[in-house]
C-alpha angles and dihedrals in degrees: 000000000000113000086230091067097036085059083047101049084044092044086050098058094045096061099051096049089044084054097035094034085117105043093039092056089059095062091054104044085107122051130234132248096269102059087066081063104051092047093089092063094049102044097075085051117105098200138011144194120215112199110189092026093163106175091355089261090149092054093049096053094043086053092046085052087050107253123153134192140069131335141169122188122200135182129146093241102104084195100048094044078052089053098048082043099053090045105038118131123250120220147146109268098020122104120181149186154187136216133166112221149161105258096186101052134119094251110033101138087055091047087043094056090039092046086054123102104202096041099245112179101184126014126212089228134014122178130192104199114195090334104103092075089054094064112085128224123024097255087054081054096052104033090050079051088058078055108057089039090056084058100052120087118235109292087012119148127243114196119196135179125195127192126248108196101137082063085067113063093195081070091053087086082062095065105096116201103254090253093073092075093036087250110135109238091233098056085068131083124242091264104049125105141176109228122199114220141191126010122337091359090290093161142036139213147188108227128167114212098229117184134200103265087045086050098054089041090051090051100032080061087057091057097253126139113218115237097183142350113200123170113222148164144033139070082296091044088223104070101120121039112209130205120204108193135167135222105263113197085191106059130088127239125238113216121216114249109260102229084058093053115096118239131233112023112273091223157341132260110263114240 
């Protein structure tokens, strides 16, 4: 994929969730079947990195399951981190905070570590909620996934969810023709699609259809053993696939090719 439409499709997405920052947080205050199966994965975790955070949905359920530590969201929507600050939980033993980044940059784990008050260098648990179809081209997938590996502690988990939305076909009147965002259809790849949201397709958004055999390949690359795939939530039940993998010392990385890389990097981290 060009850079130039990686920066588009990028560019795309910011801007929605900087418009519909409001009325998108209002369709996420509860939380959805599946969260209740990965907590038991993230309670014994002392602290936690949330990357994607959006309105802080994924704090306020762990607080109201009764985990405490540590635990730093991130995401790169100024409105949606004011949102998850103004509405995070306060409790005794959790400490939490809020920083605005970059996700899809060439140095994310550095940024990460620089952005980072305390100074944390590896986290027990880190978890990309509906984050990994917003990032467009396979090697920005896998090269984000090297960054999240880099974060986890030996033996840390690393807990991911994918959308599914080509699995609903009430969802098939959302897909827009590329056009519609002045995006020509060939600078894509196979698995991108332009998504319509809200009344009256008031929004757009760049989304990539990532299956279960994509998302362990992706993370098998980053050197990450799978612990467990499940399939949740929705009308369907079976909306979001999620992916709980753990840090493996052992494994090989597999590098993505260069000509597929983008260049040169699509941003900088936001101070």
């Amino acid at each position: 994929m060009k850079p130039e439409t990686c920066a588009a499709l990028l560019e795309l997405n910011r801007r929605f969730y900087e418009q519909f920052a409001g009325e998108f947080a209002r369709t996420r205050r509860s939380w959805p079947p599946g969260f209740e199966h990965i907590l038991p994965y993230l309670l014994p975790a002392a602290n936690i990195i949330d990357l994607g955070c959006g309105n802080g949905r994924l704090l306020r359920f762990l607080a109201a399951r009764g985990w405490r530590g540590r635990y730093l969201g991130v995401d790169s929507s100024a409105a949606l981190l004011s949102i998850a600050a103004d509405e995070a939980p306060r409790a005794s033993g959790l400490q939490a905070e809020f920083r605005q980044l970059e996700l899809i940059s060439p140095d994310l784990t550095q940024s990460l570590r620089l952005a980072d008050a305390a100074g944390e260098t590896t986290w027990e648990a880190a978890t990309a909620l509906a984050v990994l179809h917003h990032i467009p081209g396979r090697a920005q997938r896998a090269a984000f996934l090297t960054a999240c590996a880099d974060l986890l502690r030996p033996d840390g988990v690393l807990i991911l969810s994918t959308w599914q939305f080509l699995t609903a076909p009430r969802l098939a009147t959302r897909r827009l023709p590329w056009e519609a965002a002045g995006i020509p259809p060939e600078e894509v790849e196979p698995e991108d699609y332009l998504l319509a949201w809200g009344e009256g397709a008031a929004g757009q958004r760049y989304c990539a259809a990532i299956n279960e055999a994509a998302l362990r390949e992706l993370a098998e690359g980053a050197g990450l053993t799978c612990v467990e795939c499940f399939r949740a939530d929705g009308h369907e039940g079976n909306l979001n696939l999620y992916g709980v993998f753990r840090r493996s010392l052992k494994k090989e990385r597999r590098m993505p090719s260069a000509e597929d890389r983008c260049h040169p990097p699509l941003s900088s981290p936001i101070p």
